[in-house]
MIKOL-116215 format. One record per residue: x, z, y of N, C-alpha, C in turn. Coordinates in steps of 0.2 Angstrom, whole numbers, plus 5000, padded with zeros to 4 digits. Each point is the difference from the previous one (the first is absolute). Example, Ala and Ser with C-alpha at 12.3 -4.5 7.8 and 13.67 -1.06 7.14 Angstrom:
506650394972499650005006500450005006/499849965005500450015006499650035005/
This chain:
497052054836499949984993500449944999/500149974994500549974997499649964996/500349935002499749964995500050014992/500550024999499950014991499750074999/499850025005499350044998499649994995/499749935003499449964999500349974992/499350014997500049974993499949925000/500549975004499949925000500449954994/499749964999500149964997500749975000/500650024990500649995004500449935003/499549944999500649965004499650015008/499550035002499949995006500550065003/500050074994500450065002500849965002/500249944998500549974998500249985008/499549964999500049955008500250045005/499450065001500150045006500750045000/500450004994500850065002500349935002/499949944996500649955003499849985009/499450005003499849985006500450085002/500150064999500350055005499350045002/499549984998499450065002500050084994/500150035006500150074994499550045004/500050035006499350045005499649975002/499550034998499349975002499750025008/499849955003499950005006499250045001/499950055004499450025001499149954997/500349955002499349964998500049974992/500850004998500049984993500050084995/500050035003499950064997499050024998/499749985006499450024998499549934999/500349954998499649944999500149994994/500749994997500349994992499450024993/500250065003499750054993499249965002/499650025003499249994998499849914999/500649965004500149934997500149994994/500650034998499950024992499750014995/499350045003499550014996499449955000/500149945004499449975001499750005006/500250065004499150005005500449955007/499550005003499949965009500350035004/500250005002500850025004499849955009/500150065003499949995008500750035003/500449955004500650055000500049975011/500250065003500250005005500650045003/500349955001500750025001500549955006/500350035001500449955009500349964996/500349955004500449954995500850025000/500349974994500650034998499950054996/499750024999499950074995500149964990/499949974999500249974994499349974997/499349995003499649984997499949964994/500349945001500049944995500350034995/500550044996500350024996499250064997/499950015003499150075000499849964995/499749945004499449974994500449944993/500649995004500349954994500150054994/500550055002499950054991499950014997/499050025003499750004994499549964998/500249935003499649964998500249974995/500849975001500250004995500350034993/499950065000500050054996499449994994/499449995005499450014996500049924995/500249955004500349944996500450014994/500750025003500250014992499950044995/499750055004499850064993499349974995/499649945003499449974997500149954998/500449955002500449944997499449945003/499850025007499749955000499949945004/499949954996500049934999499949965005/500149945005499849975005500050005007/499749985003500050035007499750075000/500350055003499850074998499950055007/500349945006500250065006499949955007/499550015002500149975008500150035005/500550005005500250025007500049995004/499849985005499749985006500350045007/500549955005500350045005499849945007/500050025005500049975005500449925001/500650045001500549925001500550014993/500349925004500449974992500650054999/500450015007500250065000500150044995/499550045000499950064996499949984992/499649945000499849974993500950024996/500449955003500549994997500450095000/499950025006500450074997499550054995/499550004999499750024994500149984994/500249914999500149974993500750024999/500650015005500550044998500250044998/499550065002500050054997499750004993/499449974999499949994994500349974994/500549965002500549974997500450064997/500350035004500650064996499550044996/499450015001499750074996500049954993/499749945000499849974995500749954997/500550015001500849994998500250014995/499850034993500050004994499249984996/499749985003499349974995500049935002/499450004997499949904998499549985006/499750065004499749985005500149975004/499849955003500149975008499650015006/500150005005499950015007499949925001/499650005005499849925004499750015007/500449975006499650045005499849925003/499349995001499849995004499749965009/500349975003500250005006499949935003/499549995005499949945004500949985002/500049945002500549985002500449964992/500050024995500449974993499349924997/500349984996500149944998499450044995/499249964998499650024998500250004989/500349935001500549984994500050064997/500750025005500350074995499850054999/499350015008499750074994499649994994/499749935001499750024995500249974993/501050014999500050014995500550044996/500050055006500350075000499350034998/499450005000499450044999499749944993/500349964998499949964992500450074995/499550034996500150044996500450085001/499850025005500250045006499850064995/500450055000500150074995500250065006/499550035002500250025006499750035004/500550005010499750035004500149935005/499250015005500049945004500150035007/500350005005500150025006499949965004/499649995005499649955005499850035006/500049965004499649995007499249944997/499750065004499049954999500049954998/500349985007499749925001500449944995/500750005000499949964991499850024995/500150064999499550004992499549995001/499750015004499249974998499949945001/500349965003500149914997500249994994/500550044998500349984991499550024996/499550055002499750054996499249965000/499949955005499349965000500249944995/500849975000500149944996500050034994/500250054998500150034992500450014999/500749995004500750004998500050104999/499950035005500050064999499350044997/500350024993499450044997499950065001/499650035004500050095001499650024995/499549964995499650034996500250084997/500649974998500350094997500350045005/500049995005500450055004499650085000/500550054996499950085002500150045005/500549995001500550035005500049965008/499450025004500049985008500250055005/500649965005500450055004499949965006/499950035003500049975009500550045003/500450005003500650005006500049975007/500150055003500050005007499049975002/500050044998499149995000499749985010/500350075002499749995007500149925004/500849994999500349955001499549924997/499850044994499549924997499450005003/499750065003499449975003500050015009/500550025002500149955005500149925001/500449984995500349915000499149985000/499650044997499449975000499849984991/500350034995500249984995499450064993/499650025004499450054998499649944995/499549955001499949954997500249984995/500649975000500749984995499950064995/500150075003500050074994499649984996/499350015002499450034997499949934995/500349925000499849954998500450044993/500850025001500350004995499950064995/499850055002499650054998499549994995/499549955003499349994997500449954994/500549945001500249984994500550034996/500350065001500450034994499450054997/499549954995499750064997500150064994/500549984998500450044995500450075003/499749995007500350075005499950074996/500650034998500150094998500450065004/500449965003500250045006500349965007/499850025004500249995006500450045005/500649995003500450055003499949965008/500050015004499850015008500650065003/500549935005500450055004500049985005/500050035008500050005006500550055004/500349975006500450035005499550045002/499349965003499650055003499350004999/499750014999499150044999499749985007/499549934997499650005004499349984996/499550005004499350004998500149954995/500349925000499649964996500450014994/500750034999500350024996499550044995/499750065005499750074996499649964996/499549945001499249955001500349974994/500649995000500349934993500250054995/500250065001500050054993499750034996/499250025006499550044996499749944997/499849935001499749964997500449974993/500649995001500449994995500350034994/500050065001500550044997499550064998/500150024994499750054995500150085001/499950035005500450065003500650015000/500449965003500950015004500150064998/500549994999500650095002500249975007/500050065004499949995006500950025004/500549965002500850035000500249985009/500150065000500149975008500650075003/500649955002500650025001500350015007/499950055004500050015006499749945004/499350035002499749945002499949995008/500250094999499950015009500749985004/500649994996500650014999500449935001/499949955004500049934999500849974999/500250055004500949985001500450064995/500249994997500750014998500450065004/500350064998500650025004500649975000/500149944994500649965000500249955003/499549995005499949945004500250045008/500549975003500150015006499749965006/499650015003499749965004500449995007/500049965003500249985004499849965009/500049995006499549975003500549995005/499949925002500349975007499749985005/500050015005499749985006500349935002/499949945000500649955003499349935004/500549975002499449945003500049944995/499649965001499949964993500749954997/500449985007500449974999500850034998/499950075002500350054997500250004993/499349994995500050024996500649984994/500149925000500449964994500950025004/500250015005500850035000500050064999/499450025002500350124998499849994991/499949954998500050004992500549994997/500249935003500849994998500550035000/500050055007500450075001500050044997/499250024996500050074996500349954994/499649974996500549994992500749995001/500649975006500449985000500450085002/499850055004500250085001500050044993/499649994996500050024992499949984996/500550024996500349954993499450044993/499449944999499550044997500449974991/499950084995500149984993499549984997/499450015002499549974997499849925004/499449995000499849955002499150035006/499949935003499550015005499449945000/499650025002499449965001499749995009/500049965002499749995007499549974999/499350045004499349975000499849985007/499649954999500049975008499049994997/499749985007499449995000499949924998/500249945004500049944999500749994996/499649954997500649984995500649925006/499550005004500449935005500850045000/499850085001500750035002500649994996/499849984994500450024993500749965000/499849935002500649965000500550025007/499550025005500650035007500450054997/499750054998500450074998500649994996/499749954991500649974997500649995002/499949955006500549955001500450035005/499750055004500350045005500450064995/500050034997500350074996500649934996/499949964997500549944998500449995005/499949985004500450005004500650035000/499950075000500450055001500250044990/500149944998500550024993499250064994/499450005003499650054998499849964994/499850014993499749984993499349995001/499649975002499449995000499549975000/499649994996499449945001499450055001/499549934997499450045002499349964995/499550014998499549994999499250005003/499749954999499349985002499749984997/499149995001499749944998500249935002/500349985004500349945002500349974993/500350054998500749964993499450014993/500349934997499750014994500150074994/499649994995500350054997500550014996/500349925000500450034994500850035006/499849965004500950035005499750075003/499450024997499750085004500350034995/499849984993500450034993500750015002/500449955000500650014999500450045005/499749985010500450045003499950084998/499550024997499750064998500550034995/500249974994500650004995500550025004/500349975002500550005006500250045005/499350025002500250055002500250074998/499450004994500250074995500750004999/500249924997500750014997500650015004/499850035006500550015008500449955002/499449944998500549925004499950025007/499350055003500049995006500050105003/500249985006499950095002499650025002/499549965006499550005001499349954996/499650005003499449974999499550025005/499849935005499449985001499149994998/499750045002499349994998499350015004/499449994999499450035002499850034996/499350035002499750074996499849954993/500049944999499949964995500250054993/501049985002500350024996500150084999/499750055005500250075000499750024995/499649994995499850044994500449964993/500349935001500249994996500950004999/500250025005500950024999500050084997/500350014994500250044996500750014998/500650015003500550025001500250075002/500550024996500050074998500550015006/500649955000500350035004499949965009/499450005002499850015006500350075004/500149995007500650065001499750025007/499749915004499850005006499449965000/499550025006499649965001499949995008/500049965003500049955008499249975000/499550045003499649975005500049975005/500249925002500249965004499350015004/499350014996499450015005499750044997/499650065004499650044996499449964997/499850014994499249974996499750025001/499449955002499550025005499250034995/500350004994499750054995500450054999/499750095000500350045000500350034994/499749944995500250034992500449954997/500249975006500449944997500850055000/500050035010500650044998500250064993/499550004998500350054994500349964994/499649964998500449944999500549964998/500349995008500449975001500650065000/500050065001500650055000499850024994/499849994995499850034993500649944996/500149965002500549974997500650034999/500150065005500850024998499950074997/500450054998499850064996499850004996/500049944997499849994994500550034992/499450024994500650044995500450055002/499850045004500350075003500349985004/500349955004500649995003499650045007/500449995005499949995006500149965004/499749995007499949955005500050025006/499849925005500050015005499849955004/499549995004499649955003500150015009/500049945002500349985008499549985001/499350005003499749965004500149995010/499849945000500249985008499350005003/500050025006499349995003500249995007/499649945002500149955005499150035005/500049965004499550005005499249994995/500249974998499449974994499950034995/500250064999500150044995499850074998/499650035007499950055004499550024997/499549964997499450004999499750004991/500649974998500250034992500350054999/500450025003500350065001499850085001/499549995003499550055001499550024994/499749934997499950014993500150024994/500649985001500350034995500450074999/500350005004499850095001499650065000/499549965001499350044999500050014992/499949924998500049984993500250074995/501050005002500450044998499950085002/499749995006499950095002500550035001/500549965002500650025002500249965005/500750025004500449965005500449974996/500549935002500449964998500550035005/500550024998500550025003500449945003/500250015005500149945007500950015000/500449954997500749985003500250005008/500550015002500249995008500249914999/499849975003500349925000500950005005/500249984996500849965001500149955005/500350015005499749945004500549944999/500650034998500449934996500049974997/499350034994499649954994499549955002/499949995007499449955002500149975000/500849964999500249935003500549994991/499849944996500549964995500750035001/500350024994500750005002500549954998/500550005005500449964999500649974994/500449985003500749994995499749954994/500650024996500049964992499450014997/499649944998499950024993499749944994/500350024996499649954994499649984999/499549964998499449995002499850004990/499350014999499950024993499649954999/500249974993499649955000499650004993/499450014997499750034997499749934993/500149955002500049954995499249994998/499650025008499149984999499849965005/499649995005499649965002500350045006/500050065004500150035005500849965003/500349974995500849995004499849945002/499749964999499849945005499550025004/499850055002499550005005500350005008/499849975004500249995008500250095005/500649985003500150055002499649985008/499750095004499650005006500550005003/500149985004500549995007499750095007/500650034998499850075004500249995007/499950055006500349985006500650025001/500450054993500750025002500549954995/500449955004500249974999500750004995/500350095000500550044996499749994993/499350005001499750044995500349984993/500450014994500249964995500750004999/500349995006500549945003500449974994/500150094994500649974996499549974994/499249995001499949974993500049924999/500349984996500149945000499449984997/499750024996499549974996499249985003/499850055005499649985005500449955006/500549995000499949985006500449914995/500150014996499849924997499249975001/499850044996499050004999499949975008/500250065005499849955007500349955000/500649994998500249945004499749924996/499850044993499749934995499449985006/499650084999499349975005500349975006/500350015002500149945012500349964993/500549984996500049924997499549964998/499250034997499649985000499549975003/500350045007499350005005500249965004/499549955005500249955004499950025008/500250075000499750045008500750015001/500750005000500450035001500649954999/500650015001500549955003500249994990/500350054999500149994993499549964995/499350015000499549974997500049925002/500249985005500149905004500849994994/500250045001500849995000500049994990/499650024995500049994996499449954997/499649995005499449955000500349935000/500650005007500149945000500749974994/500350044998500550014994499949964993/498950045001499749974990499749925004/499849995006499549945003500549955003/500950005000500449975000499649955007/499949965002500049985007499450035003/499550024997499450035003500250005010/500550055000500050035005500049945005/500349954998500149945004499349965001/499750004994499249975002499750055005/500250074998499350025003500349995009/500750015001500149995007499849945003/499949964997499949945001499349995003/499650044994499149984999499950055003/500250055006499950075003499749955007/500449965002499949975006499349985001/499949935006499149985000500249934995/499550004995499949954995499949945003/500649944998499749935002499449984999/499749935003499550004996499749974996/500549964995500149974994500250064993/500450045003499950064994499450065002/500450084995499450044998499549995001/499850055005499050025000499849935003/499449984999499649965004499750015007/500249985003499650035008499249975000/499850045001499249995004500149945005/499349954999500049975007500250025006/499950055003499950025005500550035004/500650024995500450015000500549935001/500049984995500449925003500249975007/498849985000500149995007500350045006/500150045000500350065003500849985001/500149994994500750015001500149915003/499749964998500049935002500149985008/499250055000500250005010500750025004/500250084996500750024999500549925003/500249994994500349945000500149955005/499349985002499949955004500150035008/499850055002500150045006500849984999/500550024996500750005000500249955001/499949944997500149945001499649975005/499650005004499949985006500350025007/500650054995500250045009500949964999/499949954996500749955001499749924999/499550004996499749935000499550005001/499749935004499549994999499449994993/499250025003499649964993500549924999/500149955002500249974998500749994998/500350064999500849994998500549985005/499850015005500549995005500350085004/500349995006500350085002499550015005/500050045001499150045002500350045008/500649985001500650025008499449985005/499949935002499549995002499350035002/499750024993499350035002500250065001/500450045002500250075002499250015003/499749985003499650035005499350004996/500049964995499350004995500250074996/500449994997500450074994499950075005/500250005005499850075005499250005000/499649975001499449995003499650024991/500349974994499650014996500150074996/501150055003499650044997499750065004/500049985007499650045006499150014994/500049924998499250034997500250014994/500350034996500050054992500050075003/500550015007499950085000499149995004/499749985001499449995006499750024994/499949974994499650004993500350044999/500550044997500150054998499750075004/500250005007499750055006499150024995/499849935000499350004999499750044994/500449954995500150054992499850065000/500550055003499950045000499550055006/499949975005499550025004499550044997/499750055005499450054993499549975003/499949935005499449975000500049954997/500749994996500149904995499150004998/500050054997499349964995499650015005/499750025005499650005004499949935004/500849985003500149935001499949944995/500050014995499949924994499550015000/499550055000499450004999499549955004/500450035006499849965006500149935001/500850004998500449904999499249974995/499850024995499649964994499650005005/499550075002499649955000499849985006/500449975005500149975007500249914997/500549994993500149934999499449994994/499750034999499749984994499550015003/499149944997499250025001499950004996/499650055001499550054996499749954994/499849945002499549944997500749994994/500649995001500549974994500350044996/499650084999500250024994499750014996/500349964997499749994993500849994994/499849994994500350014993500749925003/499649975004500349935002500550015005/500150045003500450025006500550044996/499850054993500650014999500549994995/499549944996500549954997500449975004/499849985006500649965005500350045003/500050065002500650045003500550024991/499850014993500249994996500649964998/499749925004500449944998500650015006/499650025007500550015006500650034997/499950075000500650054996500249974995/500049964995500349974994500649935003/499549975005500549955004500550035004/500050065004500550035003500350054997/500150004994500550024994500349944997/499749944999500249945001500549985001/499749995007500649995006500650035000/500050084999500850034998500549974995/499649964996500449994993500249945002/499649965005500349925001500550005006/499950075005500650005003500849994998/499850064993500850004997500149964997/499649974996500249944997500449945004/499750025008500249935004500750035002/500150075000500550025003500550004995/500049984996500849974992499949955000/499549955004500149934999499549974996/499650054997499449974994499749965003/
């Protein structure tokens, strides 16, 4: 069936030849028409199938054909992602009317929505959780909303966003049609449509049927460290005309995979929750508009990337949700084309992998691995520089030290980091450069510190070194400053007793012995609080007396 089938409305009929939609996709074949007519619409269908185009048609249809007035249409999608590729669609249908589009989305500036939603003639697309803060302040009025569409439904009540529905439901009381789309049917999906919705038309498009024949699947066995060179081997062995998507579990991986495929002359960034939203928007622009060739992501972004010419899809890790994989390979094949998805399966991977083919009820068919592709390749190459946040990110130091050779661009980055860092000969060498005699003081101050300059020593330490001193100087002068040639035989005799005290020191009887010395020179009757003020004053005088030898010993 043919678009200009349908008795639509002409500047929406207008919209849809200039956007290139002429065939109707199985789900917008049997959604349209009964949308059309007003009623409840329940649509289950894989992703990629054209949904969003399903319910925007006739929603919009029933707008212009009624002429009506004000907020007239709420949308509701899981992430911002999708928000924004929903509003863009809505935009071309809505390309010749006075109607606007305004989506919705945490992460923007509260300012602007709500004065993009000042006098607003139209359709609201949104994720829960800010409208219903605009929608408690008053800035968003749902009072009139007819037209309620929830999207990627299964998706919303998993984030846990089941609450959120039902608040927004119970406040669009002007509700007359609701349309309800999902990838997949489960209980609380079935549980939110019988209560909500006035007998659905019930649509559901190969349900048993999860993948595509257009989609070639693919499966690699590698070990985890395996997995980012046999990547860079395959894109760099096939010159793709479309574009690709790589999905990873952890988004920590996002900036290594980047920066690594960069390396090697490859177009790519990537997205997360990490970045805010407006550089999520724009890499997102950017990349549609084939500034990049790949893209990086998590299952965050797998429902909201809508790119027609996706070509390849690269599972860096299998999802550890088995309906994320359909998902995430639902991204290519899209608008009739055809595809083809590589996933990599490591040691850790075994056990999603099993699931998922269950899931599918089929086998993944298994590549022979290359063994020349395990290891980075060599030679020339350009390094790609993407003009985001990923080209100042830190390169990892790998164990093959060829690795790169000819990129000049990481191996600046390394050498900026050893310039900054003070662990390595180049990092001192430009430390002492900005610090101009530093190196001279710290040579200097590395030594043992006088005792008129740095740190303060401890009593105890002083004395120590005092004793030092005078030991030294009684082995050429006497205590009285004369030559100490003579007392040869006192000098030998006194240091006979430091090693005698020292033998003892260390003895594993010492404390057994002092125990013994107290109390042999001390009675029992003289201990008292007054014995040990006076060995107090004792020790104080023969601390003393060190200070008044050296004094004696410069002449003081």
């Amino acid at each position: 069936m043919k678009f200009e089938e349908l008795n639509l409305e002409p500047n929406l009929q207008k919209a849809i030849q200039e956007a290139g939609f002429t065939e109707l996709t199985p789900i917008q074949e049997k959604a349209i028409p009964p949308g059309m007519e007003g009623r409840d619409v329940t649509g289950l269908a894989q992703t990629g199938t054209g949904k969003t185009v399903a319910f925007l048609v006739p929603t919009i249809h029933s707008i212009l054909t009624r002429g009506i007035q004000g907020v007239s249409t709420l949308i509701l999608a899981p992430t911002r992602e999708l928000v924004i590729q929903i509003s863009e669609e809505a935009e071309k249908l809505l390309k010749h009317t006075d109607y606007r589009v305004v989506p919705i989305i945490g992460g923007t500036d509260y300012k602007v929505q709500n004065r993009d939603l000042n006098g607003l003639n139209g359709l609201i697309v949104a994720t829960p959780g800010r409208l219903i803060d605009l929608a408690r302040s008053g800035s968003a009025d749902l009072e009139k909303v007819e037209f309620f569409i929830l999207d990627e439904a299964d998706r919303m009540l998993d984030m846990g966003f089941i609450y959120d529905i039902r608040w927004l439901l119970h406040k669009c009381k002007n509700r007359k049609q609701t349309l309800l789309f999902s990838a997949t049917l489960s209980v609380e999906v079935m549980r939110l449509a019988y209560r909500f919705m006035n007998e659905p038309v019930e649509i559901q498009i190969n349900p048993d049927k999860l993948i595509t024949e257009r989609i070639d699947q693919k499966l690699v066995h590698l070990g985890r460290e395996e997995k980012l060179p046999y990547m860079v081997n395959s894109i760099l062995a096939e010159e793709l005309e479309g574009q690709g998507i790589i999905f990873t579990n952890f988004k920590a991986n996002i900036p290594k995979i980047v920066h690594s495929l960069r390396k090697f002359g490859i177009p790519i960034t990537g997205i997360s929750s990490d970045l805010d939203q407006k550089k999520r928007l724009r890499l997102m622009r950017d990349f549609k508009s084939g500034k990049f060739k790949f893209m990086v992501a998590t299952d965050v972004a797998s429902r909201g990337i809508d790119v027609e010419n996706i070509e390849v899809v690269f599972n860096f890790d299998l999802p550890q949700d088995t309906e994320n994989y359909v998902h995430r390979i639902g991204r290519t094949a899209r608008a009739g084309r055809v595809g083809k998805s590589i996933s990599f399966c490591s040691e850790s991977d075994y056990v999603e992998l099993e699931k998922i083919e269950k899931y599918l009820k089929q086998k993944i068919d298994v590549l022979p691995v290359h063994e020349e592709a395990l290891t980075f390749p060599g030679g020339e190459f350009q390094v790609f520089l993407g003009g985001d946040a990923f080209d100042n990110a830190p390169v990892e130091r790998s164990g093959n030290r060829n690795q790169g050779r000819g990129d000049r661009g990481p191996k600046k980055q390394r050498g900026d980091f050893q310039r900054n860092s003070n662990g390595n000969q180049r990092g001192e060498k430009n430390w002492n450069r900005e610090s101009g005699d530093r190196k001279k003081d710290f040579n200097r101050d590395s030594g043992p510190r006088k005792q008129n300059g740095g740190h303060k020593k401890r009593p105890e330490a002083a004395i120590q070194e005092a004793q030092e001193f005078l030991q030294k100087a009684d082995s050429v002068f006497g205590s009285n400053g004369a030559r100490k040639d003579r007392n040869q035989k006192n000098q030998n005799q006194k240091k006979g007793k430091q090693r005698s005290d020292f033998q003892k020191q260390h003895s594993p009887n010492h404390q057994n012995h002092e125990n013994k010395k107290q109390k042999s020179n001390y009675d029992k009757s003289k201990r008292n609080l007054f014995d040990i003020n006076d060995s107090k004053r004792s020790a104080d005088k023969k601390k003393g007396s060190i200070w008044t030898r050296i004094k004696s010993f410069f002449g003081g």
